[in-house]
Residue, then its C-alpha position, 0 to 999 in steps of 0.5 A: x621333786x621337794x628341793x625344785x619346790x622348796x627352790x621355787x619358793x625360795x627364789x619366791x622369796x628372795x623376789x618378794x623380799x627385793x619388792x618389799x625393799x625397794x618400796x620400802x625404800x621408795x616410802x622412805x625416800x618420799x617421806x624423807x623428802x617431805x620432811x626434809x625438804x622444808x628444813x631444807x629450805x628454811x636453812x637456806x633461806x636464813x642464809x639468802x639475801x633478803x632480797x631475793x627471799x621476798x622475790x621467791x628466788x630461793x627454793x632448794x640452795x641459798x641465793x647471794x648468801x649472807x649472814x644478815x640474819x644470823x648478824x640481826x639475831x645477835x643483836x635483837x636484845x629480846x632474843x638473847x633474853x629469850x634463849x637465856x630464860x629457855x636455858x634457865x627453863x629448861x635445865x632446871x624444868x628438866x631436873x625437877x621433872x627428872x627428880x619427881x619422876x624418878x621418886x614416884x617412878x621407884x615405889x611404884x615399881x616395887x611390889x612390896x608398895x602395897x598402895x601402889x595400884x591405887x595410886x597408879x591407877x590415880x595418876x592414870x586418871x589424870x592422863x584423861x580428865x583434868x581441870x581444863x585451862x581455865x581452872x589451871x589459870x586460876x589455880x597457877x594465879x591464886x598460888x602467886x605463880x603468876x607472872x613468875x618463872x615457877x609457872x611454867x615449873x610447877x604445872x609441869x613437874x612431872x608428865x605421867x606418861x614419863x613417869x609411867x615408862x621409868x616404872x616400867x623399866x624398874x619392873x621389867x629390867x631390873x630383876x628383884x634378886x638384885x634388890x633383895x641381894x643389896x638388902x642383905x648387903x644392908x642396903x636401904x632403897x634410897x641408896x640401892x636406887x642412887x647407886x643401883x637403880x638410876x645406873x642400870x637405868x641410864x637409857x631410859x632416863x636419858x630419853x625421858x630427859x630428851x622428852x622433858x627438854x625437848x617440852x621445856x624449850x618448845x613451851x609456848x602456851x603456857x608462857x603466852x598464858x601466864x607471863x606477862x613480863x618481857x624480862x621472863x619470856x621464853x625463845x619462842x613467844x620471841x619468836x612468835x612476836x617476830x613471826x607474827x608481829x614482825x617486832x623490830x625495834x631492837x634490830x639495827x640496821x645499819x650494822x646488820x644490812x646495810x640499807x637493807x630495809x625493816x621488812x626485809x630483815x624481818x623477813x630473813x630474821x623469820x628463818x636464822x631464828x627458827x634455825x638458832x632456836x632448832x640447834x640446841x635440841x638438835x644437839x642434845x639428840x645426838x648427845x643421846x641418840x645412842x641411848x634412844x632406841x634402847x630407851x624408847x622400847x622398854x617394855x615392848x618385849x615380855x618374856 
């Protein structure tokens, strides 16, 4: 009589895991589809003929494909101004934040720090309350970074919470008995985080450096507040003129479509440069994806 019950709930089993599946499956597909969807549309609108564009001809493959666009965003000056000042914001605004990180990340994890809970709970404040922008505005001012590059470095130097998921893979991964073993070796901490520490830790770091890139090439707001000068601008203030403004000065027409008119560039311009300026990041996530799921769930697991 037990094994007719226990198949019964076995076979209960199987049925609700194979309904779980499939709905599990039906969700996916919808969410998959909402998001993909409008990628899918903006790539295939960066290689449509403007003409068709702005008749709404496309929506799902491209129509008449061209490399208008692309063609147009090689040779908008401003955007390879912009795309050579998010690289430089970008490379060196992630080592600095690479480096504060990991120097604040490192005493905070040691429990021999006796400080350490002070100045956590410190840091922690700041994820709360903070100035506001105005105080910021007028702080970045007074310090002469205005209208440079070190205010969109500075500000931005290192994100708590960044900070807060190193130390805790510090504490959590790295057992004590290392540390105390390297000591006996004769090992100072500024060489047993070098060449210990940052090694064992290589996960968790690449994915706070996808973080910091990921912010330092989509950063917006602050170079819209704080740098006036073209020559400084990042990709995507470019882009914001051109999706907003539909600034075409730069843009020649004859050798990128033609007789293709200024609105009609403008328009197929709008979607190669979202595009162009997705593929870096794209990139640079599959660099380190393997290395993203392992890093992105320290510490959800104690024991």
């Amino acid at each position: 009589m037990k094994s007719i019950v226990n198949k019964k709930n076995k076979i209960k089993g199987c049925f609700a895991d194979k309904v779980f599946d499939v709905l599990n499956f039906i969700v996916l597909f919808i969410i998959f589809f909402l998001v993909g969807y409008p990628l899918l549309i903006v790539i295939s609108s960066s290689f449509s003929e403007p003409t068709a564009l702005l008749a709404g001809k496309v929506w799902l493959y491209p129509i008449q494909p061209t490399l208008a666009g692309y063609q147009a965003v090689i040779h908008h000056k401003q955007i390879w101004v912009g795309v050579g000042n998010s690289v430089f914001y970008t490379v060196v605004g992630t080592v600095i934040n690479m480096v504060i990180t990991v120097l604040a990340a490192y005493p905070l994890s040691r429990t021999d720090f006796a400080p350490r809970k002070f100045i956590s709970l410190m840091f922690a404040f700041t994820m709360w309350f903070h100035g506001g922008l105005m105080p910021t505005y007028l702080l970045v001012r007074d310090l002469g970074m205005y209208n440079t590059r070190w205010a969109l470095l500075i500000p931005t130097a290192m994100n708590v919470w960044n900070m807060i998921i190193v130390r805790t893979y510090f504490q959590n991964s790295i057992s004590e008995s290392l540390f105390e073993s390297a000591r006996l070796d004769g090992c100072d901490d500024f060489t047993y985080l070098l060449k210990i520490a940052l090694p064992i830790s290589m996960p968790t770091l690449a994915v706070v450096t996808l973080y910091y890139a990921v912010a330092h090439w989509n950063v917006f707001t602050a170079a819209y507040i704080y740098l006036q000068k073209q020559s400084l601008q990042p990709l995507q203030t470019v882009l914001r003129e051109i999706l907003l403004l539909s600034k075409m000065q730069e843009v020649s027409v004859d050798a990128t479509a033609g007789e293709t008119n200024a609105q009609q560039m403008s328009e197929i311009l709008k979607y190669s440069l979202v595009v162009v300026a997705s593929i870096p990041m794209v990139i640079l996530y599959f660099l380190i994806q393997k290395h993203f799921t392992k890093g992105v769930m320290v510490g959800s697991v104690k024991g």
